[in-house]
C-alpha positions as CSV (number, residue, x, y, z in Angstrom):
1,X,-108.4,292.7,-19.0
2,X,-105.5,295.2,-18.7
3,X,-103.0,296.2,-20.6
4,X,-100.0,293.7,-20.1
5,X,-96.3,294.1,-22.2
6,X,-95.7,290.6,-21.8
7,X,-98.9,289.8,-23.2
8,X,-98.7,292.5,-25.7
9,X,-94.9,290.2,-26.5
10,X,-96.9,287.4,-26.6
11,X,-98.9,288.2,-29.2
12,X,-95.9,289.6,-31.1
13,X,-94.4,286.7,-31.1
14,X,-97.1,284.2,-32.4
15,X,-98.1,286.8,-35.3
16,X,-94.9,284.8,-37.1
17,X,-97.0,281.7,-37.2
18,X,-98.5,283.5,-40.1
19,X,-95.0,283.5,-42.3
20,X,-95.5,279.6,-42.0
21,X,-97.8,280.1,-44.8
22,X,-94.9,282.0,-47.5
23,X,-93.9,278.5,-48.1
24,X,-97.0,278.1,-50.2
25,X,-98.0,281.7,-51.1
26,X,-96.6,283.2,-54.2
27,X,-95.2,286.8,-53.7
28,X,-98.8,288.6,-54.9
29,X,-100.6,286.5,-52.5
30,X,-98.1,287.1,-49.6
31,X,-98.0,291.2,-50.5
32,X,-102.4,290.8,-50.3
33,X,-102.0,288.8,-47.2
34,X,-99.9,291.6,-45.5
35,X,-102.4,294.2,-46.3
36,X,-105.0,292.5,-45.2
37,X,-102.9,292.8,-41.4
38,X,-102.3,295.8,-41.7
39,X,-105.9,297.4,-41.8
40,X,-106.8,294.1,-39.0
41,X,-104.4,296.1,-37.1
42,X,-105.7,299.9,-37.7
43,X,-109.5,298.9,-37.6
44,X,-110.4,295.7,-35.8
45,X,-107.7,295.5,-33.3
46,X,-108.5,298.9,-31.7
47,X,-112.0,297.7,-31.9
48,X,-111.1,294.5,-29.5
49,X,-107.8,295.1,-28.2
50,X,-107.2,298.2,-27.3
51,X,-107.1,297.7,-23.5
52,X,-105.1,294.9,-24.1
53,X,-102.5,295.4,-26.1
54,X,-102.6,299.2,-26.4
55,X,-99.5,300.8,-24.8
56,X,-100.2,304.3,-22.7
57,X,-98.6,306.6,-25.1
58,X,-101.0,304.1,-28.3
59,X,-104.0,305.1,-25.9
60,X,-102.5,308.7,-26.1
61,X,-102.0,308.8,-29.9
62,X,-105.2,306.6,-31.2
63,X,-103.4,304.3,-32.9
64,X,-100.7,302.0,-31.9
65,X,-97.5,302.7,-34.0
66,X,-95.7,299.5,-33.5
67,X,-98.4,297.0,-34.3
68,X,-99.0,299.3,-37.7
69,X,-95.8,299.1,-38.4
70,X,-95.5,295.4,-38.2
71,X,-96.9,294.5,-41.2
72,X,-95.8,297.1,-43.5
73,X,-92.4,296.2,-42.5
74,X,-93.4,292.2,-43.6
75,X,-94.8,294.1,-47.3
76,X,-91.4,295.8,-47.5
77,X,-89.5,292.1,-46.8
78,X,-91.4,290.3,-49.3
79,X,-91.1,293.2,-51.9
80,X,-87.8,293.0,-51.6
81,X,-86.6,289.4,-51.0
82,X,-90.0,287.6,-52.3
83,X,-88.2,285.9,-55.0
84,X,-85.8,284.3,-51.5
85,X,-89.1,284.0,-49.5
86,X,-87.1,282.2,-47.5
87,X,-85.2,285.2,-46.5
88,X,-88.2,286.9,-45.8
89,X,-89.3,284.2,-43.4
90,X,-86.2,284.5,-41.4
91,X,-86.3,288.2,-41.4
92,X,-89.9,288.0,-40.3
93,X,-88.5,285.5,-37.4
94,X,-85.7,287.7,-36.1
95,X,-88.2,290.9,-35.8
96,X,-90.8,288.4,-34.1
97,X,-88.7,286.2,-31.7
98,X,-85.5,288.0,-31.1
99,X,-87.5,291.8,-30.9
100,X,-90.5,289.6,-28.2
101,X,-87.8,287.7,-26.4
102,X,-84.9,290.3,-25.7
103,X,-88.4,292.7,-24.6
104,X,-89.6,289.5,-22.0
105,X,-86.1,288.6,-20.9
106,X,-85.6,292.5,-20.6
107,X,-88.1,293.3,-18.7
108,X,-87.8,290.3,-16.6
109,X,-83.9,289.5,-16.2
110,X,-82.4,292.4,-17.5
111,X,-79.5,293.5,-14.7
112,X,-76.6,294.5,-16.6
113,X,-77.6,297.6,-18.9
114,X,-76.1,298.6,-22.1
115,X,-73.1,301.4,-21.9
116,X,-74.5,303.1,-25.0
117,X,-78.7,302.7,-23.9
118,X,-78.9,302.0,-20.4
119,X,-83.0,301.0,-21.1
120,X,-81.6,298.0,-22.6
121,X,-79.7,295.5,-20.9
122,X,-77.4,292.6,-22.2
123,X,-79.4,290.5,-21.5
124,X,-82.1,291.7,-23.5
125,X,-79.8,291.1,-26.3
126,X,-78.5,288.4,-25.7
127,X,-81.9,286.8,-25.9
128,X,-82.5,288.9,-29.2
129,X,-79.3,287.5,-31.3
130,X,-80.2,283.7,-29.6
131,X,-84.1,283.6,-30.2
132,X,-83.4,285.6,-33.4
133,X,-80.9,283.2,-35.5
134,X,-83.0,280.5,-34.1
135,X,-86.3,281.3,-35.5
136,X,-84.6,282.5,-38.7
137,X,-82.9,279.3,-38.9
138,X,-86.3,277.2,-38.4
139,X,-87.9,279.7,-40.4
140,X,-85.5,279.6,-43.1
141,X,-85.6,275.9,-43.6
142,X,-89.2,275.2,-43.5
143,X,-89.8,277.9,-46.1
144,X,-87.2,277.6,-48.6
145,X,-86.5,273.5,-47.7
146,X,-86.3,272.4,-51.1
147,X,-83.6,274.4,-52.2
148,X,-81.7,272.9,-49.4
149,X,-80.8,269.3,-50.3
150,X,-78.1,268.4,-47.8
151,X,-80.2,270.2,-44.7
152,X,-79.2,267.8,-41.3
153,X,-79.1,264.2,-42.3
154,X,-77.9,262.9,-38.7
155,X,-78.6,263.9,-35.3
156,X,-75.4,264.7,-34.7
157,X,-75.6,268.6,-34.1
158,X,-73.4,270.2,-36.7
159,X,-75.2,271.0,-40.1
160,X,-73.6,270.4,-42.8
161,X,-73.0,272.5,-46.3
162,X,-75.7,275.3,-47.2
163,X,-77.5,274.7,-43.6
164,X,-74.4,275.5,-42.1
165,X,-73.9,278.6,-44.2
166,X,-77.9,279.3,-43.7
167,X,-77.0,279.5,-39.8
168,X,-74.5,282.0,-40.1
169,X,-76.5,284.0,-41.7
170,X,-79.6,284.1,-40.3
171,X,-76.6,285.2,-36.8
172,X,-75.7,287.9,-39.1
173,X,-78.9,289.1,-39.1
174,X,-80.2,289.0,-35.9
175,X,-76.5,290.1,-34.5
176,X,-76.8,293.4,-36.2
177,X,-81.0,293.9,-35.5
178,X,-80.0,293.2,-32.3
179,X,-77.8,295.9,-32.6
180,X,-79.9,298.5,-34.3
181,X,-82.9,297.3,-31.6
182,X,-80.0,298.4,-29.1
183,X,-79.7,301.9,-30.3
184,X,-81.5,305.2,-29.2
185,X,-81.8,306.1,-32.6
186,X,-85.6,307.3,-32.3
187,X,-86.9,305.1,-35.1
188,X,-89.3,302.3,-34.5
189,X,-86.9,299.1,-34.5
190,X,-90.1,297.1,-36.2
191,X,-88.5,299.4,-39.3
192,X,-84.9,299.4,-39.1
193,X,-83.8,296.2,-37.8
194,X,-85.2,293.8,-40.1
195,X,-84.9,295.6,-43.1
196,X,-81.5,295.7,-42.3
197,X,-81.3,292.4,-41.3
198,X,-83.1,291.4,-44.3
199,X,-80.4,293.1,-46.6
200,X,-77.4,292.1,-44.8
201,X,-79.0,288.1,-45.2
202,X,-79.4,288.8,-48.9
203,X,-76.4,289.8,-49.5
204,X,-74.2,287.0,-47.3
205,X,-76.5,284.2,-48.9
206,X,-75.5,285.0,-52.6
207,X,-72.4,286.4,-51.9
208,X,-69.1,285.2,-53.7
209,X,-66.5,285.3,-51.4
210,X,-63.6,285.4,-54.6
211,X,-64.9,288.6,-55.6
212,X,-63.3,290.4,-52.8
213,X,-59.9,289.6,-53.4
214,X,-59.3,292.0,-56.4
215,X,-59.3,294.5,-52.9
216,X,-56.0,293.3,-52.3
217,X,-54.6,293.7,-56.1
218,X,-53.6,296.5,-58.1
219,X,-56.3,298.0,-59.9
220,X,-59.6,299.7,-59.9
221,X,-60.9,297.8,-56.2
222,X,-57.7,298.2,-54.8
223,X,-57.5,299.3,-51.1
224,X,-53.8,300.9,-51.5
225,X,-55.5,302.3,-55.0
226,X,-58.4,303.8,-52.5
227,X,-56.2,305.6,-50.0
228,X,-53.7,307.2,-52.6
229,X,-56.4,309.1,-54.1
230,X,-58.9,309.7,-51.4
231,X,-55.6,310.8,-49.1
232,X,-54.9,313.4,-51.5
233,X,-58.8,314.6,-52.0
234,X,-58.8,314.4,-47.8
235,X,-55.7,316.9,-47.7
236,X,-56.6,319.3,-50.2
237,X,-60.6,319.6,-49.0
238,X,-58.8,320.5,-45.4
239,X,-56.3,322.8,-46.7
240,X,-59.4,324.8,-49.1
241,X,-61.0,325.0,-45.8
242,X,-64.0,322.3,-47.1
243,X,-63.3,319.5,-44.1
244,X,-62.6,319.1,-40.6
245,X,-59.9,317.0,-39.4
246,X,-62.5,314.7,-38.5
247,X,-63.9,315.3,-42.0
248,X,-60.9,314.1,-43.6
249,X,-60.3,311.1,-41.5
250,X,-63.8,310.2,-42.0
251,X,-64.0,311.0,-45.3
252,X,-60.8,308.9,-46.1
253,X,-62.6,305.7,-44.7
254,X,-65.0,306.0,-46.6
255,X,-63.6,306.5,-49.9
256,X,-61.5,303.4,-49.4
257,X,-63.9,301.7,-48.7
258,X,-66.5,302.9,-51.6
259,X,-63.6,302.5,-53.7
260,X,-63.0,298.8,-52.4
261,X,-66.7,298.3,-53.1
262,X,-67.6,300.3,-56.4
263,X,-64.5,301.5,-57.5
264,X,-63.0,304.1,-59.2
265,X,-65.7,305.0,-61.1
266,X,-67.8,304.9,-57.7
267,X,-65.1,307.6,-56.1
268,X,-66.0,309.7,-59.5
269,X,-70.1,309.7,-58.0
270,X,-68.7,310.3,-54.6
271,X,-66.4,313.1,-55.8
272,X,-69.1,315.1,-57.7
273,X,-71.6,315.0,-54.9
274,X,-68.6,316.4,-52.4
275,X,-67.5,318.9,-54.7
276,X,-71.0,320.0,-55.3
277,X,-72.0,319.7,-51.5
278,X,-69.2,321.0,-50.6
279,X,-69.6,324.8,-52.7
280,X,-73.6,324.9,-52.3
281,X,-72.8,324.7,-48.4
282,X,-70.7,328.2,-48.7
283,X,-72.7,329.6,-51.5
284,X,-74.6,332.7,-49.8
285,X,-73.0,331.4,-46.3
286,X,-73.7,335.0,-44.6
287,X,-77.5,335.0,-46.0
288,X,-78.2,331.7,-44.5
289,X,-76.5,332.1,-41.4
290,X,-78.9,334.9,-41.2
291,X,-81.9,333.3,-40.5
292,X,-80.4,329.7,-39.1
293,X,-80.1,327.5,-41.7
294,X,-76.0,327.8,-42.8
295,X,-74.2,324.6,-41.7
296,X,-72.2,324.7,-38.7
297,X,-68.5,325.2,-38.4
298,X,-68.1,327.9,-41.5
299,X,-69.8,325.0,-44.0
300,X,-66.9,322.6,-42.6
301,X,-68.2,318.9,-43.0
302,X,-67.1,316.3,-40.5
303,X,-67.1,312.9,-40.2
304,X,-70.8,312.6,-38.9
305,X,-71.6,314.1,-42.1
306,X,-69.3,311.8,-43.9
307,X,-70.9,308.8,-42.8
308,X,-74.5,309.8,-42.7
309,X,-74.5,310.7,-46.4
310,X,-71.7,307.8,-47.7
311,X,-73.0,304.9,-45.5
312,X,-75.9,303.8,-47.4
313,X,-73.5,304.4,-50.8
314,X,-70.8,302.5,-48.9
315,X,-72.8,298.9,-48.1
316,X,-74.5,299.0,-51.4
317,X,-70.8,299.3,-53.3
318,X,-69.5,296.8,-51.2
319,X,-72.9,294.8,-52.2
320,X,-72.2,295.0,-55.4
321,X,-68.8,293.8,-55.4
322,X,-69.7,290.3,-53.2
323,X,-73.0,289.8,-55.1
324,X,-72.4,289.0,-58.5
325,X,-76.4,288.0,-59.5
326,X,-77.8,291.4,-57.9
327,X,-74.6,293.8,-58.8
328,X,-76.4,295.5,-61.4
329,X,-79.4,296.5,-59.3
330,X,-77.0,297.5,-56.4
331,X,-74.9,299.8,-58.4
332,X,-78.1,301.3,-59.2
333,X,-79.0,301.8,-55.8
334,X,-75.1,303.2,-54.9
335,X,-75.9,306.2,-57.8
336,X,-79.4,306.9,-56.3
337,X,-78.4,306.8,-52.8
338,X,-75.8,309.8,-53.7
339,X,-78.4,311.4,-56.2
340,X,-80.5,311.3,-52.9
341,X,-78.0,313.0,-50.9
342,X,-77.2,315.6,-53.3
343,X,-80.9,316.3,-54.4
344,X,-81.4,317.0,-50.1
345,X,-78.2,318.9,-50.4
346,X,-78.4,321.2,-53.0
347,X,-82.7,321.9,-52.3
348,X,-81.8,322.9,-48.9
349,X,-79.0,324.8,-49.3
350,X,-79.9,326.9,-52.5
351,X,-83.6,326.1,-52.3
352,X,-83.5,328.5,-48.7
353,X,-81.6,330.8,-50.7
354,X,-84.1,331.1,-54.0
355,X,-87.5,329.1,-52.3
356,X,-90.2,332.2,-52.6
357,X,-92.8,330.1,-50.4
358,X,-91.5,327.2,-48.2
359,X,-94.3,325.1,-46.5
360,X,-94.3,322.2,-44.6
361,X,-95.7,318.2,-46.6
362,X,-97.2,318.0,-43.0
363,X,-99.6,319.9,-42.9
364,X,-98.5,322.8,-46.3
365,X,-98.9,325.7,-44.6
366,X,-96.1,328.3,-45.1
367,X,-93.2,329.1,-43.1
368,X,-89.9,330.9,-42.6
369,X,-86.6,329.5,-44.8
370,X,-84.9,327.2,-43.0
371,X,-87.3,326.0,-41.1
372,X,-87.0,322.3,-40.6
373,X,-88.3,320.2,-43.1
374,X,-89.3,323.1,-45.4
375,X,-90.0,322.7,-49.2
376,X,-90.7,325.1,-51.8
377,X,-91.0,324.5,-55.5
378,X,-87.8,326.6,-56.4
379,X,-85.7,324.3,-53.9
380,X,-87.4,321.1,-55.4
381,X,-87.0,321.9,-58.7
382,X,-83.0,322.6,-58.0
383,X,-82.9,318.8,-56.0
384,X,-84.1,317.5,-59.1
385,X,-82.1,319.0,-61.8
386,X,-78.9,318.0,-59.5
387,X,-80.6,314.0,-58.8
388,X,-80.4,314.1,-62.9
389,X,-77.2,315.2,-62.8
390,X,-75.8,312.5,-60.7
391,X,-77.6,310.2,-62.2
392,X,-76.0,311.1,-65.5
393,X,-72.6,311.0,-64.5
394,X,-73.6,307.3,-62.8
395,X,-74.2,306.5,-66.4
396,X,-71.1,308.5,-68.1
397,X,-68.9,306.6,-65.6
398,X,-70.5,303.6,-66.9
399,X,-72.0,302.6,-63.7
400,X,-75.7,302.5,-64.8
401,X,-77.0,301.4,-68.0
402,X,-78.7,305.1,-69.3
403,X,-82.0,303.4,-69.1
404,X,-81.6,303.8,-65.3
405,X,-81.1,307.8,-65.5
406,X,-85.1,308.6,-64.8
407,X,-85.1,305.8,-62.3
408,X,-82.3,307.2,-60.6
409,X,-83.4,310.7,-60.2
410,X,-86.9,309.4,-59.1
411,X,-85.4,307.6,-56.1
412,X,-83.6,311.1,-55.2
413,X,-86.4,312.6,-55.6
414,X,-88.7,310.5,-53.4
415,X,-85.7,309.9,-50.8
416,X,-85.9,313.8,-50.7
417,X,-89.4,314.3,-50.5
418,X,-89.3,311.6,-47.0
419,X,-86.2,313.6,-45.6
420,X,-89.0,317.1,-45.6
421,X,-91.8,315.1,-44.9
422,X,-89.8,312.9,-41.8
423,X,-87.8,316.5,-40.8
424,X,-91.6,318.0,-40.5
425,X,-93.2,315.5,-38.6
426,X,-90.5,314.4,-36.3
427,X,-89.4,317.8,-35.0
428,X,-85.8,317.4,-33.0
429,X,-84.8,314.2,-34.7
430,X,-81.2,314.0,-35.4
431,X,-79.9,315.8,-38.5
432,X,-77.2,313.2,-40.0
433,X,-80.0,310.4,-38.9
434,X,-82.1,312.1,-41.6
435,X,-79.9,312.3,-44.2
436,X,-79.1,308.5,-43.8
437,X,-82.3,307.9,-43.9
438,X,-83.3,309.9,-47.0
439,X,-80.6,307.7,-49.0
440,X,-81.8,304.4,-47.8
441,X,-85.5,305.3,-48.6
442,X,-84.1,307.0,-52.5
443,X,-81.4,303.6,-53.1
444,X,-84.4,301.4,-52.4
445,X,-86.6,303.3,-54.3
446,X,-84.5,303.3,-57.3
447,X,-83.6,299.6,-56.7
448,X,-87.7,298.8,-56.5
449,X,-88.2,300.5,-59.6
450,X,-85.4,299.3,-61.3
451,X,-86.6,295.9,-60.5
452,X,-90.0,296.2,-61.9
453,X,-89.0,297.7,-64.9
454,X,-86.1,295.0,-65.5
455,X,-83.4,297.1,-66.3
């Protein structure tokens, strides 16, 4: 039998008959359980399925990415949302049924294609945000059924109270994987859109929609609060030759928002890591320049780099602000995600400066400074010491209990260590793409740890 995509759907698809079972597994059992796929899928599957369900470019590589990828992206859901396994059900729908749909109807009806990814169509989406809130929804409710007591009591078709609230989000969620499935981004979508999905969930199910009004007050949320100040730093970075134009527009969204989310205290953590950023980038400019590894435009940042470093920051303030039971742990996460950014920062700029014997975590052999995804001890050592400093002033601003200082630099750490490590293996992918990367993997890190240790 040949290899077949509809097939190899198919099988996609019916893999979430499995997260039928997290209504009765508690979250060690479910974490074993999604082991136990993963190496089914990287010993025994190749074994009897490689013709199958092996694409070309599997065949090519030995292994087939996807599939692997599958069920560590299931470990990640229930790490993170086991104690909702309910989320984690819907999250595991939307990546089986709206990702294996919107590929089918793709393939087969797709006629319209997407302006910004003309491989996917509109109708490919379509079918991912329609077969995606479905299974969530179904998935959702036969999971976590008992904490719903007021789920559809009539046939009439409108669900009333938390079921209705349930199907908006679980359309949240698949709306924006369908999204992120939609754009060339270059990482496997089995990744990115339901982890994101799975977040955006969390956060809509136990958020508090009263906590967002202190945006429109005076005070530390306050939107007007957030443009006075963020104006003025936007203005005088362009004028000291620190930001584009684009750089200060972008950079002014953003602060308003972080503001908005974590507040002032947040624009004190955002602050630092600019002003700190922003003077390692034209430290020895001439040296780097040199031998390719000075930023572009004179060490001028621009919106890009504005949102590829802030985003991650920017969702977890706003988090934190909607979601009064997990606040704590997302303010965490807002720190590290900017100790993550400034740890990639200051390594790469100085460390290329000071690193005596960059090498590559691919394969550690040594190479020129500057060199994509190079590390040296010097340069690690310097991300480090500037994580902890981050970290620290998370804690002076009172945005982290001090407990959280070592927890903190450890997610900039590791979310710095993946940036080389991804940068190395992935040679050509997109710069800002990396660094928003690097502060999702260090916030989640921190949050992970932060959970575990019950701080």
């Amino acid at each position: 039998m040949s290899f077949s995509e509809t097939r190899r759907q198919t099988l996609h698809v019916s893999m979430v008959a499995f997260a039928l079972l997290l209504r009765f597994l508690p979250i060690w059992g479910a974490l074993i359980c999604a082991c136990i796929a993963f190496l089914h899928n990287l010993v025994v599957l190749p074994m009897t399925g490689r013709e199958v369900f092996f694409r070309p470019e599997d065949k090519d590589r030995g292994y087939p990415l996807g599939i692997l990828v599958y069920p560590v992206t299931v470990f990640f859901l229930i790490l993170l949302y086991g104690h909702q396994m309910f989320l984690v059900g819907a999250a595991w729908a939307i990546l089986s049924f709206g990702d294996g749909f919107a590929t089918i109807v793709g393939k087969r009806m797709g006629r319209h294609p997407l302006p910004w990814c003309p491989e996917k169509s509109w109708e490919g989406s379509g079918a991912y945000v329609l077969f995606g809130t479905a299974g969530a929804l179904l998935m959702a409710l036969w999971i976590g059924s008992s904490a719903f007591n007021d789920i559809v009591t009539t046939t009439y078709p409108i669900l009333p109270g938390s079921a209705a609230k349930l199907l908006w989000v679980c359309f949240a969620g698949a709306l924006v994987a369908a999204l992120i499935e939609s754009l060339p981004t270059g990482i496997d979508d089995n990744i990115s859109a339901p982890l994101v999905a799975g977040f955006l969930m969390y956060v809509l199910w136990g958020a508090d929609p009263g906590r967002a009004q202190v945006v429109l007050e005076w005070g530390d949320h306050s939107l007007l609060v957030g443009l006075l100040v963020t104006g003025v730093v936007g203005i005088a970075s362009y004028a000291l030759g620190f930001v584009s134009k684009s750089g200060m527009l972008g950079g002014t969204i953003v602060g308003v928002l972080l503001v908005a989310g974590a507040g002032l205290r947040g624009f004190g953590v955002l602050l630092l890591f600019f002003v700190i950023g922003s003077a390692v980038s034209k430290f020895g400019y001439r040296k780097k320049q040199a031998f390719g590894a000075a930023q572009e435009a004179g060490g001028r940042r621009g919106s890009k780099h504005a949102a590829a470093n802030c985003a991650a920051g920017v969702l977890l303030g706003l988090a934190s602000l909607v979601h009064p039971a997990a606040s704590s742990l997302f303010l965490i996460g807002f720190v590290a995600a900017f100790a993550t950014a400034i740890a990639d920062t200051t390594s790469s700029e100085l460390g290329s400066l000071y690193g005596k014997s960059p090498i590559l975590l691919t394969t550690f052999k040594s190479v020129a400074p500057g060199t994509e995804g190079a590390v040296s001890i010097e340069g690690t050592l310097i991300g480090i010491a500037f994580a902890a400093l981050l970290a620290m002033s998370g804690w002076g601003l009172g945005l982290i209990p001090r407990e959280s200082i070592i927890v903190v630099t450890a997610g900039g750490f590791i979310g710095m260590s993946f940036e080389s490590y991804l940068g190395a293996a992935t040679k050509g992918l997109d710069n800002e793409l990396l660094n928003f990367l690097n502060t999702v993997v260090g916030a989640t890190a921190a949050i992970l740890l932060a959970a575990w240790l019950n701080l």
